[in-house]
RODO-992274 format. One line per 10 residues: number of its first residue (from 0); their letters; for each residue z, x, y of C-alpha. Coordinates in Angstrom, 3 decimals. Each point is the difference from the previous one (the first is absolute). Example, Ala and Ser with C-alpha at 12.3 -4.5 7.8 and 13.67 -1.06 7.14 Angstrom:
% RODO-992274
0> as> 7.800,12.300,-4.500 | -0.660,1.370,3.440
***
This chain:
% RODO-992274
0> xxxxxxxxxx> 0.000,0.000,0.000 | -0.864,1.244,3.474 | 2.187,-1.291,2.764 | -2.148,1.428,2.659 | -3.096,-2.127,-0.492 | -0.435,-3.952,0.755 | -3.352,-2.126,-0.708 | -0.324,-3.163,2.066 | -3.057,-1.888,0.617 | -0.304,-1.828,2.798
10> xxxxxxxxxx> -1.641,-3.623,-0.469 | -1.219,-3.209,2.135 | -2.276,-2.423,0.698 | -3.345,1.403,1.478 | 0.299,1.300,3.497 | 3.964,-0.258,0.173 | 0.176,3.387,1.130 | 0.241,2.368,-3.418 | -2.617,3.117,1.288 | 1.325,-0.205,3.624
20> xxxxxxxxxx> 3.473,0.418,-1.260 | -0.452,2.659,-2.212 | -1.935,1.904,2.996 | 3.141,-0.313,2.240 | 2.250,0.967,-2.846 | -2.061,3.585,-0.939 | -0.148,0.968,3.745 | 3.964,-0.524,0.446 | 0.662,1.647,-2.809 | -1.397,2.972,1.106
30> xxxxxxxxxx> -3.204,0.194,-2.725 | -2.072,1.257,3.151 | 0.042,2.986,2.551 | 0.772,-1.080,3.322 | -3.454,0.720,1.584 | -1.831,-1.772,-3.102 | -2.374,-2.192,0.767 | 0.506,-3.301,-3.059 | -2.264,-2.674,-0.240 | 1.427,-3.665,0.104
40> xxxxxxxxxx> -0.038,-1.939,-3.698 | -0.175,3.096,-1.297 | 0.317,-0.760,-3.735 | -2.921,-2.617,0.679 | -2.144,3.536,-0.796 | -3.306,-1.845,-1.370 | -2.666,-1.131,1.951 | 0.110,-3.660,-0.796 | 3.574,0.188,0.171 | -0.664,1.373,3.644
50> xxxxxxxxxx> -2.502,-2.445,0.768 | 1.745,-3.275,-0.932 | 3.348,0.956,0.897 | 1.907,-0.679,-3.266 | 1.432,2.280,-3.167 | -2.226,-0.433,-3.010 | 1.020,2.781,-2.327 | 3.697,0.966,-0.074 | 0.835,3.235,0.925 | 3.455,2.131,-0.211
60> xxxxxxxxxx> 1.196,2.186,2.201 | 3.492,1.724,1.046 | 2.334,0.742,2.726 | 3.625,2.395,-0.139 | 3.066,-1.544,1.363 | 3.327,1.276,-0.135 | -1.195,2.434,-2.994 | -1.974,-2.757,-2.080 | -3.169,-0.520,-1.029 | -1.256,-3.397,1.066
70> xxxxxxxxxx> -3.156,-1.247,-2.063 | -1.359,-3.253,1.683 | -2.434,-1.355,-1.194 | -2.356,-2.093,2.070 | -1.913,-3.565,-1.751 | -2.461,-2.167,0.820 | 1.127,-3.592,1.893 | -3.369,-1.899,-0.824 | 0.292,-1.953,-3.132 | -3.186,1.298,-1.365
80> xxxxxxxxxx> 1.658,3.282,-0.629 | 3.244,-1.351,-1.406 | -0.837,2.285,-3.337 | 1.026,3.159,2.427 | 3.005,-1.341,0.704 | 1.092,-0.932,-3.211 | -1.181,2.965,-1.727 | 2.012,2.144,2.681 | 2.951,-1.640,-0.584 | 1.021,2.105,-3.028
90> xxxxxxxxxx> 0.206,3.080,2.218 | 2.599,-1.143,2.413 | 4.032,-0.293,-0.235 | 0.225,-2.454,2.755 | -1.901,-1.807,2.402 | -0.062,-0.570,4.020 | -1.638,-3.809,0.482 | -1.494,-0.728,3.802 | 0.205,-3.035,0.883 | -1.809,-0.969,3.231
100> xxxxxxxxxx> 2.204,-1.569,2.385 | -2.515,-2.891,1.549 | -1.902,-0.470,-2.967 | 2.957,0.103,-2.582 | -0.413,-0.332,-3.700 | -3.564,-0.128,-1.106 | -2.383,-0.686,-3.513 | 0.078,3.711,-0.239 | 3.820,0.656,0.672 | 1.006,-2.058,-2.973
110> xxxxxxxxxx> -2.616,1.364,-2.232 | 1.350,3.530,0.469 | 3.029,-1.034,0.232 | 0.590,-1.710,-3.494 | -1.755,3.111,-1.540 | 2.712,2.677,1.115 | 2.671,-2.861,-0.862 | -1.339,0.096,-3.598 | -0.282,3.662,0.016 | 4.110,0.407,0.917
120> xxxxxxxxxx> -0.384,1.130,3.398 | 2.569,-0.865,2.447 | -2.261,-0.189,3.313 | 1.218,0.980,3.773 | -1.360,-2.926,2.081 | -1.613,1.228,3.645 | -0.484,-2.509,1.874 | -3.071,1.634,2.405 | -1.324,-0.438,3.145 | 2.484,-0.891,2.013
130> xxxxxxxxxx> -1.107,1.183,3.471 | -2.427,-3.605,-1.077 | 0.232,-2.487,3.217 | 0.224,-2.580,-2.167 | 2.382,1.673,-2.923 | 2.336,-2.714,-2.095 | 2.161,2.770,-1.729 | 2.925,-2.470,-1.211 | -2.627,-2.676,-1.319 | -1.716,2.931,-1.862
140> xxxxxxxxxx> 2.866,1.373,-1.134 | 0.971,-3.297,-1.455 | -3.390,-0.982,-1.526 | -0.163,3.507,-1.749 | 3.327,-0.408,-1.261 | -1.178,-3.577,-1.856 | -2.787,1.864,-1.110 | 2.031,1.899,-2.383 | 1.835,-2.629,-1.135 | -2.873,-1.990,-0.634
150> xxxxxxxxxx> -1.272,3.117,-2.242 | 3.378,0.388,-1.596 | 1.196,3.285,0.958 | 2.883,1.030,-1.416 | 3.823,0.358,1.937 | -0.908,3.850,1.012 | -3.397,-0.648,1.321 | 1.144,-2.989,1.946 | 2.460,2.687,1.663 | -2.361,1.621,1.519
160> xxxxxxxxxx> 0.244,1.519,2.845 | -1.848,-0.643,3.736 | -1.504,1.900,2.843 | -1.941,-0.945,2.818 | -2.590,2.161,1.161 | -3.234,0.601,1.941 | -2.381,2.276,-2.096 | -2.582,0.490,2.730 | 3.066,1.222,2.968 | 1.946,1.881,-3.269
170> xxxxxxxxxx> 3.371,-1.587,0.394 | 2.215,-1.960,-2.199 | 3.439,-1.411,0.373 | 2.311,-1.789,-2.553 | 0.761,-3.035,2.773 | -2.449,-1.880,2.381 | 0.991,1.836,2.791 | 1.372,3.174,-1.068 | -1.227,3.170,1.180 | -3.893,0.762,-0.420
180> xxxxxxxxxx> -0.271,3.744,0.024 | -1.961,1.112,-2.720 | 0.253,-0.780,-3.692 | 2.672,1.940,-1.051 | 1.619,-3.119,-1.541 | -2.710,-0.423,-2.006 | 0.036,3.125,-1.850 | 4.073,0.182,-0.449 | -0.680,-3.568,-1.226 | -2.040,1.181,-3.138
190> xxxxxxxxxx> 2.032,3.112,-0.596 | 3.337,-2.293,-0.457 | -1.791,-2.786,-1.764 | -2.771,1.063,-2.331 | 1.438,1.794,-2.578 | -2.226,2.487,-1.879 | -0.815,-1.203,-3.806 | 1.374,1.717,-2.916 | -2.046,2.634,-1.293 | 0.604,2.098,-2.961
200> xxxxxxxxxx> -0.970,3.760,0.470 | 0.313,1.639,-2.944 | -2.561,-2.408,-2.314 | -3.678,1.125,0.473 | -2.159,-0.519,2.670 | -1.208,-3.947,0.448 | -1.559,-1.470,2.763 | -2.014,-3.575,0.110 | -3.096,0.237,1.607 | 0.046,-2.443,3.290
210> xxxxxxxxxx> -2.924,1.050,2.280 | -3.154,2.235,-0.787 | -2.182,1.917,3.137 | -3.318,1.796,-0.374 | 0.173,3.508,1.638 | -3.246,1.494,0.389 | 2.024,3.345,-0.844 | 3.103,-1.088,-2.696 | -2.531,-2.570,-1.606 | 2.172,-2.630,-1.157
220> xxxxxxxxxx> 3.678,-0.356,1.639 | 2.623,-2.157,-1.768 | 3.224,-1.331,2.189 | 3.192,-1.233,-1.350 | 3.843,0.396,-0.460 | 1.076,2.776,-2.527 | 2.785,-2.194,-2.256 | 1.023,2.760,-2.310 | -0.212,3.752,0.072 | -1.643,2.872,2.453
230> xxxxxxxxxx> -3.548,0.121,0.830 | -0.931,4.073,-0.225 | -3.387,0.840,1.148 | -2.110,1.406,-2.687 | 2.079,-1.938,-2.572 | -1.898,-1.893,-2.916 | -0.269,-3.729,0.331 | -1.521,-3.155,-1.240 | -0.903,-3.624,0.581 | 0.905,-3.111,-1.952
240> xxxxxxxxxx> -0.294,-3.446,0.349 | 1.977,-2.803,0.030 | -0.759,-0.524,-3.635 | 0.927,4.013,-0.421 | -3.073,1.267,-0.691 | -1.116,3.265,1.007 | -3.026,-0.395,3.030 | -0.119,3.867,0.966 | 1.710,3.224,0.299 | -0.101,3.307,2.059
250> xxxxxxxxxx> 1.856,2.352,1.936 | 1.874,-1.137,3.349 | -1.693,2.102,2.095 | 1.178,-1.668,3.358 | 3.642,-1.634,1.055 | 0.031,-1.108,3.611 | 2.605,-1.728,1.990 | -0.356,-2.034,3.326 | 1.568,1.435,3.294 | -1.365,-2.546,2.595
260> xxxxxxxxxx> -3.324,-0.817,-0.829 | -0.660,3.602,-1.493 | -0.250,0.853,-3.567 | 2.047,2.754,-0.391 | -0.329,2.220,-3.053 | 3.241,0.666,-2.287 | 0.624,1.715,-3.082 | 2.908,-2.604,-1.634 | 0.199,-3.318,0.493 | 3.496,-1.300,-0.615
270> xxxxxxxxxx> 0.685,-3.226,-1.841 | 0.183,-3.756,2.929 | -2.550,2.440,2.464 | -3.676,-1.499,0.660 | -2.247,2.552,-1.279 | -3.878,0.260,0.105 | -1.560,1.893,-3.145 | -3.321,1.388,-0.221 | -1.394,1.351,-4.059 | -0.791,-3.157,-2.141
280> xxxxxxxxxx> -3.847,-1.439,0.399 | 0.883,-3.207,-1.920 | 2.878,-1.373,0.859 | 0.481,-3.217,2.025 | 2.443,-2.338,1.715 | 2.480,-1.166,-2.333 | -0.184,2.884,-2.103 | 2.900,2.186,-1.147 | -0.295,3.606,0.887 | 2.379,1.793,-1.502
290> xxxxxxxxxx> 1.042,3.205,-2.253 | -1.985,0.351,-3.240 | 3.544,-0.601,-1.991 | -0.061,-3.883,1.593 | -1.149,-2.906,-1.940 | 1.554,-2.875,1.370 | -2.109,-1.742,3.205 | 2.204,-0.765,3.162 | -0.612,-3.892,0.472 | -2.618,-1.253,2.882
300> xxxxxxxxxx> 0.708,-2.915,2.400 | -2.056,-2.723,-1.222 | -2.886,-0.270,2.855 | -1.334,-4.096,0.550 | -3.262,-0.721,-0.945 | -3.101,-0.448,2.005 | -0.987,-3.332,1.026 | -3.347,0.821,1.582 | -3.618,1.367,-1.974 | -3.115,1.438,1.635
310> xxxxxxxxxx> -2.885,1.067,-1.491 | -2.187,3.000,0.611 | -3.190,1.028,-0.938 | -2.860,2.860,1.447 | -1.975,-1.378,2.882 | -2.997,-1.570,-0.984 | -1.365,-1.278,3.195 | -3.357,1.142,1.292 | 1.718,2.125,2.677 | 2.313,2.320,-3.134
320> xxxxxxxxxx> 0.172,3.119,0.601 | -0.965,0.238,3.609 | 3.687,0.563,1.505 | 2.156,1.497,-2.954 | -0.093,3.252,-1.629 | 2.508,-1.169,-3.483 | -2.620,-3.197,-1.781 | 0.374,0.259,-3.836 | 2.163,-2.180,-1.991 | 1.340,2.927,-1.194
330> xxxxxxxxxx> 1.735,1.312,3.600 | 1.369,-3.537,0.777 | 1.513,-0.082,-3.657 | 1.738,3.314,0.300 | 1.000,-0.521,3.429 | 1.696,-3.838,-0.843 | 1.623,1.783,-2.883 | 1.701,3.053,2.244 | 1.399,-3.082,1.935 | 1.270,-1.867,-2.710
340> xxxxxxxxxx> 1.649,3.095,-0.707 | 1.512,1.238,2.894 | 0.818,-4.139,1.157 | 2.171,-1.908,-2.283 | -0.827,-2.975,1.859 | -3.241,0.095,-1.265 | -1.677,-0.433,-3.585 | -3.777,0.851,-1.108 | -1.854,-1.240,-2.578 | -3.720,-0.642,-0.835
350> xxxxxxxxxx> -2.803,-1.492,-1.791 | -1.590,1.594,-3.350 | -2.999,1.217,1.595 | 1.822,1.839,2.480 | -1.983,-1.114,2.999 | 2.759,-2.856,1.521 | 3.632,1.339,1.069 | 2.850,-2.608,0.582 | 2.899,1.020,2.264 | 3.117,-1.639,0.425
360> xxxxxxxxxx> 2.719,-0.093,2.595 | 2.749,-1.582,2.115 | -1.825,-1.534,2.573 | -3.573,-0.356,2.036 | 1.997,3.054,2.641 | 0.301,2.199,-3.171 | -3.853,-0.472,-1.224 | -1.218,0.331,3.964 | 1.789,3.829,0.412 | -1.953,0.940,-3.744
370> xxxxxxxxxx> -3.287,-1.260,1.299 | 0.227,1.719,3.156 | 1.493,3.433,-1.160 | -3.125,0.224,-2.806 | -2.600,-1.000,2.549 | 1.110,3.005,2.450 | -0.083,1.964,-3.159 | -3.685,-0.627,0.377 | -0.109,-2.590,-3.253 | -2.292,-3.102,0.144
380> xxxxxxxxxx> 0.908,-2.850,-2.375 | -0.924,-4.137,-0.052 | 3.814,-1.774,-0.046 | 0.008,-3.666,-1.619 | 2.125,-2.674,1.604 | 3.891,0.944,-0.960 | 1.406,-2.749,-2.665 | 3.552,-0.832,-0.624 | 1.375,0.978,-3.023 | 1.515,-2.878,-2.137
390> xxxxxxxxxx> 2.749,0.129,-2.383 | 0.566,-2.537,-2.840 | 3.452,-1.783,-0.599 | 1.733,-1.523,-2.304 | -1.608,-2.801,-1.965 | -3.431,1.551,1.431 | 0.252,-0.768,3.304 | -1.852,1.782,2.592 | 2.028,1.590,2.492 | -1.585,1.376,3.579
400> xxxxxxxxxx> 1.807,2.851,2.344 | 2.052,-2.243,2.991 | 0.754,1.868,2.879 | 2.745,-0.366,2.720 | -1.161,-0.125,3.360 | 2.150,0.330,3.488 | -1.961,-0.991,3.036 | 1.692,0.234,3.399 | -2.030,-1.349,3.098 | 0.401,-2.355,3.088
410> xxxxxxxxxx> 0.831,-3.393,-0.892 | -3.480,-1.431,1.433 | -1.997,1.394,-2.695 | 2.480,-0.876,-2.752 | -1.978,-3.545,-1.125 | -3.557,1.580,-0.484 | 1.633,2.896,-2.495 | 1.742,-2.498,-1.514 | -3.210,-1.950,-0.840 | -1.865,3.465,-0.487
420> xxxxxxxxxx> 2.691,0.802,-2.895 | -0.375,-3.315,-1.506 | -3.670,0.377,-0.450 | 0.875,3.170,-1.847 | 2.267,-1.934,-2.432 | 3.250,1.885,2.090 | 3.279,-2.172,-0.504 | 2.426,0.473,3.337 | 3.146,1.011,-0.625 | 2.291,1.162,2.575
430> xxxxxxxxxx> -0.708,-1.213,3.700 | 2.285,1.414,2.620 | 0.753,0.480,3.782 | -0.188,3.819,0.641 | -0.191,-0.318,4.109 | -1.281,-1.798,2.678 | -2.862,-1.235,-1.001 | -0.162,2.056,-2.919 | -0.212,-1.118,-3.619 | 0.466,1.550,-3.706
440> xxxxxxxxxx> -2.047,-1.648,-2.609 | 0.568,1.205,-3.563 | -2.716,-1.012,-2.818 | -0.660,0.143,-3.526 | -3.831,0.244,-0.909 | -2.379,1.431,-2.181 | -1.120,3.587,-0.118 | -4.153,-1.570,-0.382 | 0.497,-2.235,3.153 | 1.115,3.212,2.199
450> xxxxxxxxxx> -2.551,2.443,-0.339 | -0.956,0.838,3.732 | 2.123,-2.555,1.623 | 1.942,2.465,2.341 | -2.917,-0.120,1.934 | -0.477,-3.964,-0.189 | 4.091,-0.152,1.439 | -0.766,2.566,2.641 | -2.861,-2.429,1.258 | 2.191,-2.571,0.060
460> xxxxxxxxxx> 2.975,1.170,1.946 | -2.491,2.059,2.320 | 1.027,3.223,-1.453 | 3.646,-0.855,1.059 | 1.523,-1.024,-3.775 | 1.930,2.742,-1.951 | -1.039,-0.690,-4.659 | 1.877,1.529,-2.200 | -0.722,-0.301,-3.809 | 1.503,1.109,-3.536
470> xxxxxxxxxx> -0.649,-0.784,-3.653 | 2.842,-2.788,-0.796 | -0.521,-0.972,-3.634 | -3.229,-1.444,-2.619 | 0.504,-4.037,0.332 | -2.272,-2.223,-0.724 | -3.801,-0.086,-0.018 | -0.409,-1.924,3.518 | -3.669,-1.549,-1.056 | -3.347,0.750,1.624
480> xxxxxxxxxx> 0.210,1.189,3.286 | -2.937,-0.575,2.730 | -1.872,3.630,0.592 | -2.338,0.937,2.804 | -1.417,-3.424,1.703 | -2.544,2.213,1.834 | -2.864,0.836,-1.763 | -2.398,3.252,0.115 | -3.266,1.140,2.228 | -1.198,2.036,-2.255
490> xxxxxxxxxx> -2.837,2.602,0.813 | -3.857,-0.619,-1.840 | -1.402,3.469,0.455 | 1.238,3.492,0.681 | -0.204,2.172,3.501 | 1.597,0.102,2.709 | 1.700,-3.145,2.192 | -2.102,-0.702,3.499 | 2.136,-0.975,3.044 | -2.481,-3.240,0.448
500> xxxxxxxxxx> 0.200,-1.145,-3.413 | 3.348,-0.326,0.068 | 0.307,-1.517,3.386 | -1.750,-2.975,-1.257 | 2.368,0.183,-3.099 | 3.046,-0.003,2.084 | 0.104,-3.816,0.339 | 0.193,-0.773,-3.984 | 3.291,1.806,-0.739 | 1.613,3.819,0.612
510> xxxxxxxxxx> -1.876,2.518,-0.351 | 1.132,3.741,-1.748 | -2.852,2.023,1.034 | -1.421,1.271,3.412 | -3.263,1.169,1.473 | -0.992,3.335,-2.354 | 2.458,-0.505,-2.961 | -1.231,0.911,-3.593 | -0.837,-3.501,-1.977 | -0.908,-1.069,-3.394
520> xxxxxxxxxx> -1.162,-2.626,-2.322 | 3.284,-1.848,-1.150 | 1.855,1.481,2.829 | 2.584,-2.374,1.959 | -0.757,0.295,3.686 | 2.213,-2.766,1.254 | 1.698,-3.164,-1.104 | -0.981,-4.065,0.924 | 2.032,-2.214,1.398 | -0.742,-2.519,-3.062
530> xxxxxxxxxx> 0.464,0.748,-3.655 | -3.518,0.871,-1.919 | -1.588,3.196,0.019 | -2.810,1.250,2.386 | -3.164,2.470,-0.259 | -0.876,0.833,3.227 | -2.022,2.918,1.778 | 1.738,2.398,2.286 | -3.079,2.369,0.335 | -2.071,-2.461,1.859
540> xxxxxxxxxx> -1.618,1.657,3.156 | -1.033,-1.529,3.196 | -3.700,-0.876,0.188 | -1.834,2.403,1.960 | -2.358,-1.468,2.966 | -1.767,1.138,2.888 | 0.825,-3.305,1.822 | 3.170,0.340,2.426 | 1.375,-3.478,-0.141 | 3.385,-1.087,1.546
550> xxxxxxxxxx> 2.998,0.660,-2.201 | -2.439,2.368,-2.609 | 2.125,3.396,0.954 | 3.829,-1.833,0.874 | 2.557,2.093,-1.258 | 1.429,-0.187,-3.699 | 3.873,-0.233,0.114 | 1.354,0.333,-3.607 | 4.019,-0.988,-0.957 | 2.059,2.910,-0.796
560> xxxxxxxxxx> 0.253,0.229,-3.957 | 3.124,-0.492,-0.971 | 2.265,3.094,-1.228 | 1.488,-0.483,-3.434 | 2.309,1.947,-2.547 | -1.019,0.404,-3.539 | 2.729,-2.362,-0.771 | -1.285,-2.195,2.421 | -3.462,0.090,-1.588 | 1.769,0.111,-3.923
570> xxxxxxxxxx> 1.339,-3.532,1.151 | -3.492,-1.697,0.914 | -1.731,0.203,-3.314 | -0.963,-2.560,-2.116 | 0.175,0.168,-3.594 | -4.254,1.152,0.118 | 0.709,2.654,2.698 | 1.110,3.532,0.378 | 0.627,2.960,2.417 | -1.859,3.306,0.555
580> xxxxxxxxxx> 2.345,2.709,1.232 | -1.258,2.676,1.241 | 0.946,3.227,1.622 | -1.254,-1.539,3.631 | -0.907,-4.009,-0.967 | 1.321,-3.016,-1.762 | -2.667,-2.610,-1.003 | 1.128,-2.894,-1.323 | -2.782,-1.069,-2.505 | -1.167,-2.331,-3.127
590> xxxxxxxxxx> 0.761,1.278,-3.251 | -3.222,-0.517,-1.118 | -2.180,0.817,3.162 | -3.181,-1.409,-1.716 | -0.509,-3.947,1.037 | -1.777,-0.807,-2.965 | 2.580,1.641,-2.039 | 2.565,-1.538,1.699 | -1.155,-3.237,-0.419 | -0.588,0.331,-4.047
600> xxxxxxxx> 3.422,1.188,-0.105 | 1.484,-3.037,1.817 | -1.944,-2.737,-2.078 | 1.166,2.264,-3.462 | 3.282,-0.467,1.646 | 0.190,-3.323,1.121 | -1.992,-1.077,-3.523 | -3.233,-1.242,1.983
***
């Protein structure tokens, strides 16, 4: 047992204040020089991550206080990446929940909550963001402590102890209006409180796999808490399984540490210390790595299964190969699989042939960061429509994924999502005063009838309305559900889009394309305002004439095409449609671009 080392993770809803927090805590605790210059959100350290403003991967790092090693470890607060979180959870020996002090207990707070409840953690509740005009501390405080009766914590965790704090100014205080100097507290807090695990030093080395990097220069780096034993680099080790089978073995030929957010190289790693190794080629999360004399696996949090399938094929539009540099089915395949390997919130599998890959995960947020990380890798692929995966119950009864959703907005707007979430099958179960003027409406609806409704609910409350969702349960199959009421313009021949075709066009529904863009035969350049697909012609030139007649030459004034995400675009197919993803376009497109084809195949489906 080392007395000199604590592991606490520190989890919340999404945007609660996790990376900010940490920031404030490394640069008080001296991990800096003084004339440093440090980046804010700096464990955010990839570029989506950087771009979107949220924590998709979690990451560990450590600060010294008082002579002890502080590992924190930083997770994810969307619900899409809840597998991080509860993966993570095995490293830590306590836990620090924020709790934002206007917005108060969230989807996401109890979610992450109930998982370090089951694991035996007795969590430090910060109650964040004080310096908040609008802050209700004493009503949060309240609401957070229902929340863990409602998720029966035990008599210890209910004890548990409170700060209030302001991550972004880097004070916390255990009263309202106590001191705010730094956060001192904080860190004393964890010291007295967390008390390090048990760990036996003399058995041989034993560590559970929990995270895996790529390192252009280590190869394949494996994170996780040593249990038993001494890590000695150079030292002979193996992998096994949870069902204790042998995956690889090799020499440890690297042992790092983290001192900030700097690997550090060591040559023991003691027994409770986080510890990244570098020597095994095979091994993956949830593996044992451990001393050749080991047999017995160290047990793996269960992770929660996907509820969400895409699948994804090579690009087989007229255009393939025009933007990307990776094609074959054979780069897509390994690439999916290195993801399913590294992300245990996702799962892989394919058809016989080889040629069709499905991927699974959490959430359309999840499937969205994949798409776009592989197309800046320079891959081009054809995406079908994402499907919800089904379960079956008891007595054979089909079960569907129901989600929980919490929607706060101004009270004008409340009637139209009301009848917006009843049109998607959603049930309304909480409704509550949160303000003046201010509601919180809490539903229960279908996974299939929210693909791409964030959007839809940011229309609706004129981008004022704060959605939250997170998987709740499998309940019953909800019946058929209405899909897109729009149908497709569809594109008859292939070239390029002309600015006065598609002027003329403008009036039968949106269009996708403007004056220039690559088209082809099957492509979807816009949708109508009825249902019933449309062939039209977006190539169509102006006649050419001698004759100057009045109005012949007035200017062509096209609407702006409207900007939208791959999830965005994921949400607006129909079950005959799919998405090209490219390195620098998405098309949305037929399945079968052929209109001949396309029509066979509807009559052999329909039984015409």
């Amino acid at each position: 047992m080392n007395d000199n080392i604590r592991n606490i993770t520190i989890i919340a809803h999404v945007d609660h204040g996790k990376t900010t927090l940490i920031d404030n805590l490394m640069k008080q605790s001296g991990s800096f020089r003084d004339n440093e210059v440090v980046d804010e959100r700096l464990m955010d350290s990839g570029e989506l991550e950087k771009e979107r403003g949220i924590t998709i991967l979690a990451k560990p790092t450590s600060i010294n206080w008082k002579d002890t090693r502080i590992n924190i470890i930083d997770t994810p607060g969307h619900r899409d990446f809840a597998a991080e979180v509860e993966r993570v959870l095995s490293l830590a020996d306590g836990a620090l929940l924020l709790v934002d002090s206007a917005e108060g207990v969230m989807p996401q707070t109890k979610f992450v909550l109930s998982k370090a409840l089951k694991q035996g953690l007795k969590p430090i509740v910060v109650i964040n963001k004080l310096d908040k005009h609008d802050q209700r501390a004493d009503d949060v405080l309240n609401e957070t402590f229902d929340l863990f009766v409602s998720l029966d914590a035990n008599e210890e965790q209910l004890d548990f102890p409170v700060l209030y704090a302001s991550g972004r100014s880097g004070w916390a205080s255990k009263n309202i209006d106590g001191p705010r100097e730094n956060l001192n507290p904080l860190l004393d807090l964890v010291l007295d409180h967390v008390k390090p695990s048990q760990f036996d030093r003399s058995k041989p080395f034993a560590m559970l796999s929990t995270l895996l990097y790529a390192d252009n220069f280590l190869g394949r780096s494996l994170v996780g808490r040593i249990s038993q034993g001494t890590a000695k680099a150079n030292q002979q080790i193996k992998a096994i399984n949870l069902k204790g089978e042998k995956v690889d073995e090799g020499r440890l030929t690297k042992i790092f540490r983290y001192e900030g957010t700097k690997k550090v190289p060591i040559e023991v790693g003691e027994a409770g210390d986080i510890v990244v190794i570098a020597g095994l080629e095979k091994a993956n999360v949830a593996d044992t790595i451990c001393d050749l004399e080991v047999n017995e696996p160290i047990e793996a949090t269960p992770i929660d299964p996907p509820t969400m399938s895409i699948k994804i094929t090579v690009n087989s539009s007229p255009l393939a190969g025009t933007e990307g540099k990776k094609l074959t089915s054979t780069q897509i395949r390994d690439r999916l699989i290195l993801e399913a390997q590294n992300n245990v919130g996702i799962s892989f599998s394919e058809n016989s042939n080889k040629d069709a890959f499905e991927i699974s995960g959490r959430g359309e947020l999840m499937l969205e960061i994949l798409l776009t990380q592989m197309r800046r890798e320079g891959f081009e692929m054809t995406v079908s429509p994402p499907k919800v995966l089904f379960k079956t119950g008891e007595n054979s009864k089909k079960l569907e994924p129901i989600e929980e959703i919490t929607m706060d907005l101004d009270e004008e707007y409340s009637s139209r999502i009301i009848d917006s979430m009843n049109r998607r099958k959603g049930k309304l179960i909480e409704l509550k005063d949160t303000g003046k003027n201010k509601k919180r409406l809490i539903f229960q609806a279908p996974t299939r009838g929210l693909m791409g409704y964030t959007s839809r609910f940011l229309t609706l409350t004129k981008g004022t309305g704060v959605i939250n969702r997170i998987f709740h349960s499998y309940g019953d199959f909800e019946g058929d559900m209405e899909g897109r009421r729009n149908g497709a313009l569809i594109s008859m021949e292939q070239g390029k889009a002309v600015a006065f075709s598609i002027f003329n066009l403008q009036a039968r529904g949106e269009m996708f394309v403007t004056h220039n863009d690559p088209v082809y035969t099957g492509m979807i350049v816009g949708l109508a305002p009825k249902p019933g697909d449309m062939i039209i012609n977006v190539m169509k030139g102006k006649k050419l004439t001698n004759m100057r007649t009045q109005g012949t030459d007035e200017n062509i004034v096209l609407t702006p095409v409207r900007q939208m995400s791959i999830a965005e675009q994921l949400s607006m197919l129909n079950t005959d449609e799919a998405l090209e993803i490219t390195p620098k376009s998405c098309r949305l497109r037929k399945a079968i671009l052929d209109p001949h084809e396309r029509k066979r195949s509807e009559k052999q489906n329909t039984g015409t």
